[in-house]
C-alpha positions as CSV (number, residue, x, y, z in Angstrom):
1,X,100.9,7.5,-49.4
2,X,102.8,4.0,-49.0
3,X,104.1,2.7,-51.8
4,X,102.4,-0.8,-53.0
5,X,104.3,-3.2,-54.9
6,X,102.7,-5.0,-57.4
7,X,103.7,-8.0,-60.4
8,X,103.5,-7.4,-64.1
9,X,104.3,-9.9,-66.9
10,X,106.0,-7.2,-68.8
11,X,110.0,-6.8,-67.7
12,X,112.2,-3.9,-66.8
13,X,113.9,-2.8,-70.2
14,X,117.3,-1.9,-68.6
15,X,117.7,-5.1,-65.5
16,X,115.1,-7.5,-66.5
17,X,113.2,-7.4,-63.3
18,X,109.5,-7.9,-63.1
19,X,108.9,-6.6,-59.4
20,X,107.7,-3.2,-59.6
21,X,106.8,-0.3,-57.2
22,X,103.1,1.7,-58.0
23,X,103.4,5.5,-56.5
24,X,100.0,6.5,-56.4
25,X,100.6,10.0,-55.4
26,X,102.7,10.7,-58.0
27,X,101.5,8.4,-60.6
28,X,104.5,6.6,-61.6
29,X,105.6,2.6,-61.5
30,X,108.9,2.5,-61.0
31,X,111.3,-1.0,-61.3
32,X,112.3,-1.7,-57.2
33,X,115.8,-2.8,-58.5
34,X,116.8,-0.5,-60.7
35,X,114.3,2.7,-59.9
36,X,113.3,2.9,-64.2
37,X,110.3,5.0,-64.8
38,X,108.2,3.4,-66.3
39,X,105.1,5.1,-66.4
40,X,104.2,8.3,-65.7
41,X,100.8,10.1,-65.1
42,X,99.0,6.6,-64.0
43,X,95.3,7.4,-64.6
44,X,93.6,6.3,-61.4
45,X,90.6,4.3,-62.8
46,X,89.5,4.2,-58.6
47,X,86.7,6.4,-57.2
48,X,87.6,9.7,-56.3
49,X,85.1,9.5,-53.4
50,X,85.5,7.6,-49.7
51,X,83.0,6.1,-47.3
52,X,83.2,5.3,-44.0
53,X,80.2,2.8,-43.7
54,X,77.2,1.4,-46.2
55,X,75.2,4.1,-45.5
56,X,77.3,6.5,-47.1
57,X,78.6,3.9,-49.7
58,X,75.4,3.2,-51.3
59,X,74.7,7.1,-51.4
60,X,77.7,8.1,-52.9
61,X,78.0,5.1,-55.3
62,X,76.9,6.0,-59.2
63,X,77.5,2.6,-60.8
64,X,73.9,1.5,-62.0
65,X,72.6,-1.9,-61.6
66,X,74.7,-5.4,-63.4
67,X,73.1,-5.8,-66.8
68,X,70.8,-9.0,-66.9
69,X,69.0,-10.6,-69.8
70,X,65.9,-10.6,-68.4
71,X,65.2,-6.9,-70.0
72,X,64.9,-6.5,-73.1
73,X,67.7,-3.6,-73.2
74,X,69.9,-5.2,-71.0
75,X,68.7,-2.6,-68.1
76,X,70.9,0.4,-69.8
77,X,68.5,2.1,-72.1
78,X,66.3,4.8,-70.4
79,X,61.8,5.3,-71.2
80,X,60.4,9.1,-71.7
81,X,57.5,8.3,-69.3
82,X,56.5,5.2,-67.6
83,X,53.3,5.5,-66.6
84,X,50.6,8.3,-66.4
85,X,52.1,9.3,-63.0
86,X,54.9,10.8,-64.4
87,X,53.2,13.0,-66.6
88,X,51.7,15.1,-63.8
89,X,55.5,15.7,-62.5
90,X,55.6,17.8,-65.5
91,X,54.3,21.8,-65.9
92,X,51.7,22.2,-67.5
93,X,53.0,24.3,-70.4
94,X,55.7,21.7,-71.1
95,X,52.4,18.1,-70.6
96,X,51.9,18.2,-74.6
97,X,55.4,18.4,-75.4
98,X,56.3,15.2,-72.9
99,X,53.6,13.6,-74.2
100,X,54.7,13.6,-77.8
101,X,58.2,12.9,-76.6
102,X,56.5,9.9,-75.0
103,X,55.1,8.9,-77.8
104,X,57.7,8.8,-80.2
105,X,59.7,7.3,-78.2
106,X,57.4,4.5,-78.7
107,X,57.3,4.5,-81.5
108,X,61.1,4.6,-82.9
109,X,61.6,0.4,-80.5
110,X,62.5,-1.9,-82.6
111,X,59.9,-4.7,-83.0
112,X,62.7,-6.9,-81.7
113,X,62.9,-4.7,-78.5
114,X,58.9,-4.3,-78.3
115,X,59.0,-8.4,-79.2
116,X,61.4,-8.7,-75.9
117,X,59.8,-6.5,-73.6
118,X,56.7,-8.3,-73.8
119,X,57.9,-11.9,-73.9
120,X,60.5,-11.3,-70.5
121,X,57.1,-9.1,-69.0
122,X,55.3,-13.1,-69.4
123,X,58.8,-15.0,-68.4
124,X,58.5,-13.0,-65.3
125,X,55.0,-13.7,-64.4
126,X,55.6,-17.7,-65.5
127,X,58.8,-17.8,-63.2
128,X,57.0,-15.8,-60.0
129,X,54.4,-18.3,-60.9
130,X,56.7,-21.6,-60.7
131,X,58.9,-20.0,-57.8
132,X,62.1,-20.3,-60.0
133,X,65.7,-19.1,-59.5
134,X,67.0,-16.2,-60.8
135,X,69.8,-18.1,-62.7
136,X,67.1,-20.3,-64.5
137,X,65.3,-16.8,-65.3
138,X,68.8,-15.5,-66.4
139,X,69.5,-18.3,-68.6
140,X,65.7,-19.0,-70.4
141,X,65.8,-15.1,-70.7
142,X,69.6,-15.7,-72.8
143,X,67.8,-18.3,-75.0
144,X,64.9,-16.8,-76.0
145,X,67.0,-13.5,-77.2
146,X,68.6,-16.0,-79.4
147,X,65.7,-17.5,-80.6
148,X,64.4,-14.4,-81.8
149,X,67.7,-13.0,-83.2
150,X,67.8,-16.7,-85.1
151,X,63.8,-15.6,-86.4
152,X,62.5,-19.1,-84.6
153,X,59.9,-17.0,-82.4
154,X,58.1,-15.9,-86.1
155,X,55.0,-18.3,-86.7
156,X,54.8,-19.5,-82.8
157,X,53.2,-17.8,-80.1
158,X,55.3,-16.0,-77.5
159,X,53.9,-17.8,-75.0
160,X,54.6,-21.2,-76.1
161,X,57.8,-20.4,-76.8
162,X,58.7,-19.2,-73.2
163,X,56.8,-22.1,-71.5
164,X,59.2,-24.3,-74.2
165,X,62.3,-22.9,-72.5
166,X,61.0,-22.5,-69.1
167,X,60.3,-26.7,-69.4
168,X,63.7,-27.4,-71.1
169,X,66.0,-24.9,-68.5
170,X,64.3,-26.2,-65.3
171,X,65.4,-29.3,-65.9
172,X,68.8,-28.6,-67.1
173,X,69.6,-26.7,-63.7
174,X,67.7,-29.7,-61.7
175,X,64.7,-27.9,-60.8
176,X,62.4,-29.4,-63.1
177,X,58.3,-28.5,-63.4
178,X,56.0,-30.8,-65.2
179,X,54.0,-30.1,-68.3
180,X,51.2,-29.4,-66.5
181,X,52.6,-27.0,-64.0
182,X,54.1,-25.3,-67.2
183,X,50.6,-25.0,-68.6
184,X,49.3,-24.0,-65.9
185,X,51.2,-21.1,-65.3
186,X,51.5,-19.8,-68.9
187,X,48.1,-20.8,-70.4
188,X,49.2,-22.9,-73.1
189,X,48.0,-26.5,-73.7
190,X,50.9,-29.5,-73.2
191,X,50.4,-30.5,-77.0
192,X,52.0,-26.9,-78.0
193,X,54.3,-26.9,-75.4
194,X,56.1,-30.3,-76.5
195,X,55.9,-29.4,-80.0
196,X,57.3,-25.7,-79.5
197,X,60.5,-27.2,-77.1
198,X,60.8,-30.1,-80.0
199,X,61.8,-27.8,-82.5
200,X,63.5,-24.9,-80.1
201,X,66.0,-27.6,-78.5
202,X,66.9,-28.7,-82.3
203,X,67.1,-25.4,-83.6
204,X,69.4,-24.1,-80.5
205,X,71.1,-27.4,-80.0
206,X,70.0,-27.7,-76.3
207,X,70.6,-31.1,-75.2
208,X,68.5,-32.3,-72.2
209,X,68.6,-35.8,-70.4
210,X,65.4,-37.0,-69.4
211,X,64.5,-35.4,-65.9
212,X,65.5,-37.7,-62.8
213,X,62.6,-38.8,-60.5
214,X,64.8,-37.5,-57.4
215,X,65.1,-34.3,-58.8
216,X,61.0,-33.9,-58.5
217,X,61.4,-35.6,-54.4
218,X,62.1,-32.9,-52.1
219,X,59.2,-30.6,-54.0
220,X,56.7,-32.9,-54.1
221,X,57.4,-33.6,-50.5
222,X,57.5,-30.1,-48.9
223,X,53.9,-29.7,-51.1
224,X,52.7,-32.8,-48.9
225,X,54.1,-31.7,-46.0
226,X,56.0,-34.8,-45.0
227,X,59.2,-34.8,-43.1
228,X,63.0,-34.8,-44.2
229,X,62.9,-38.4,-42.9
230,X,60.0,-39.8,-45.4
231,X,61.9,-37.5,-48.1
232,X,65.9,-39.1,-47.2
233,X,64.0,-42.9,-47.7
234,X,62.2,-41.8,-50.7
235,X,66.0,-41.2,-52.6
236,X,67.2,-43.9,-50.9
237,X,64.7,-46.1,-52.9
238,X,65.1,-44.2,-56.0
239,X,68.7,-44.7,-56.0
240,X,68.3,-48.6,-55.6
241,X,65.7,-48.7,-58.4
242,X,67.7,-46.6,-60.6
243,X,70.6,-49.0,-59.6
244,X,68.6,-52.3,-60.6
245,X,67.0,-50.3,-63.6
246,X,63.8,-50.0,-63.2
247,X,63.4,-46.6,-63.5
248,X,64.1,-47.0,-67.3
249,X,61.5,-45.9,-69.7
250,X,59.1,-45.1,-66.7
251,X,57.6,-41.5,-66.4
252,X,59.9,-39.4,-63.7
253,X,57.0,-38.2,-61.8
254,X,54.9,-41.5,-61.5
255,X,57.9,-43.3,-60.1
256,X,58.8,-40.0,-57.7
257,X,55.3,-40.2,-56.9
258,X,55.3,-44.3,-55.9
259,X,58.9,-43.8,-53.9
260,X,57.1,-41.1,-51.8
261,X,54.3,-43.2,-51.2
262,X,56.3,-46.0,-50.4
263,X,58.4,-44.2,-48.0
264,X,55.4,-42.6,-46.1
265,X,54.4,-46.3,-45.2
266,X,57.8,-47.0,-44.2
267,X,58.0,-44.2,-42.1
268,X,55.1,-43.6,-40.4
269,X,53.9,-40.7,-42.0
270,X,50.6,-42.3,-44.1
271,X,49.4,-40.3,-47.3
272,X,46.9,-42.0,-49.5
273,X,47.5,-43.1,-53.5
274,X,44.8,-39.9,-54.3
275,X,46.5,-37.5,-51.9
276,X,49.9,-38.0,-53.5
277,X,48.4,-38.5,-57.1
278,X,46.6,-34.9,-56.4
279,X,49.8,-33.2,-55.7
280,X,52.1,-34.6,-58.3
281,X,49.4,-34.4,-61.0
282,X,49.6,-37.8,-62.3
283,X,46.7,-40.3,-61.9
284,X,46.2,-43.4,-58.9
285,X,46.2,-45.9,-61.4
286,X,49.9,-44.8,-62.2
287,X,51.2,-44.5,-58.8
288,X,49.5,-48.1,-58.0
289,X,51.9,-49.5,-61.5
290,X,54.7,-48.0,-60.5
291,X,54.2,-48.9,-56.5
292,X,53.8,-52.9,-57.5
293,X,56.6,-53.0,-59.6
294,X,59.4,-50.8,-57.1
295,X,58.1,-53.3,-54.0
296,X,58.7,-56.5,-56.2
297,X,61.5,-55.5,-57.9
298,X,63.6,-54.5,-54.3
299,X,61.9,-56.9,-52.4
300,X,60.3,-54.9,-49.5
301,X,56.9,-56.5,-49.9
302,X,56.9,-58.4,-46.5
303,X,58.4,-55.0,-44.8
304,X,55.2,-53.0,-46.4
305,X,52.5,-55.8,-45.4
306,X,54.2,-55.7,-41.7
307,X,54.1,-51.8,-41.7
308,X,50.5,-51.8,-42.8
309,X,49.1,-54.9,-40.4
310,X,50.3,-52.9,-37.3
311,X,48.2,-49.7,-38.3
């Protein structure tokens, strides 16, 4: 085989050089001033196995899956039966003995690892539910392993706790879901839900800025099918109100919701107060505050009154 050459920090004992040659056939690395030795019998940490396309790579390839937190044993640990299925594979002379084997192996989890495997079994369904992205489940999954190794889950429901996280990481990695999408999906009322990510985010020092109404724009408009047009105008107001501050103190998805409605009329694409109130989940009367106050305070009154005397 050709020789490679290859950089090291470390330097040649007898000329100080630190450009060295890599035999793999004979397993040696030799200085390529001086030819030192200086290894010998180079354990080749390579496969010993070739491919010639994917096919045959993915059949010859025994390197598992990457571990992820989002099973409770890091997906390395293997189950003595999942499933009743499984328990037909075996003969008949050998079913009882599999099915104690089954059953023990129950039995000897941890309570942490039974405590996991049923709280990352919920994160999966909330996060299906939400259409989240695997980093967000990666990272919610992280925290709540901490939570429970820091004994905050004990005294709270499971649940709560995952919707807590689920609320505070989806708007850390700007993908942000409201409280009442949160419930929603996992069944727990908002009350618990802000009191459970309250005392989480102290406990595991997870600092959050309140959410940014653009973050919540280009969902709530793909869920009211409007174009990319009405959705580029609605940030472009949000930016100017945020730039005159009057987002400031105001609830991210009213304003969101107002922008949106704002730039429908703009644009030519007309959704009513009760359509876009329906969608984002906050009520008319809202939208209609926060609608008066963005038109007065950036001055497009007379361009909204034009736009809605030629319909």
């Amino acid at each position: 085989m050709p020789k490679k050459l290859t950089k090291s920090m470390t330097r040649c004992p007898d000329c100080g050089s630190t450009e060295f040659m890599e035999d793999p056939s004979r397993g040696e690395l030799v200085c390529s001033k001086c030819g030192l030795v200086l290894k010998e019998n180079v354990i080749d940490t390579g496969q010993e196995w070739r491919a010639f396309d994917s096919e045959q790579m993915s059949k010859r390839a025994r390197g598992g899956a990457p571990l992820t937190f989002t099973k409770h044993d890091k997906g390395l640990t293997t189950e003595i039966g999942k499933g009743l299925g499984e328990l037909y594979k075996v003969p008949a002379r050998k079913r009882a003995q599999y099915y104690r084997l089954t059953k023990w192996h129950k039995r000897l989890i941890k309570s942490k690892d039974r405590n996991l495997s049923f709280a990352l079994s919920e994160l999966q369904r909330i996060i299906s539910f939400l259409n989240l992205s695997r980093p967000i489940h990666e990272r919610i999954a992280r925290f709540y392993e901490e939570a429970v190794n820091k004994g905050l889950v004990r005294g709270r429901s499971i649940e709560s706790v995952i919707a807590a996280l689920t609320y505070a990481v989806s708007r850390e990695f700007g993908s942000p879901r409201t409280l009442d999408e949160i419930s929603e999906a996992s069944g727990v009322e908002k009350r618990e839900i802000g009191r459970t990510y309250r005392y989480i985010a102290r406990e595991l020092n997870i600092r959050i800025l309140p959410a940014d109404p653009m973050t919540f724009v280009p969902r709530f408009c793909s869920m009211l099918g409007l174009s990319d047009k009405v959705q580029a105008k609605a940030v472009e107001i949000l930016r100017k109100a945020k730039k005159g501050e009057i987002t400031s103190g105001k609830g991210p998805t009213g304003v969101a919701a107002a922008a949106i409605y704002i730039a429908t009329v703009l644009i030519g694409e007309k959704r009513t107060q009760r359509e876009v109130a329906d969608i984002v989940g906050v009520t008319e009367v809202t939208i209609r505050n926060r609608y008066k106050e963005l038109i007065e305070k950036l001055n497009i009154e007379e361009e909204i009154e034009k736009k809605t005397s030629q319909e």
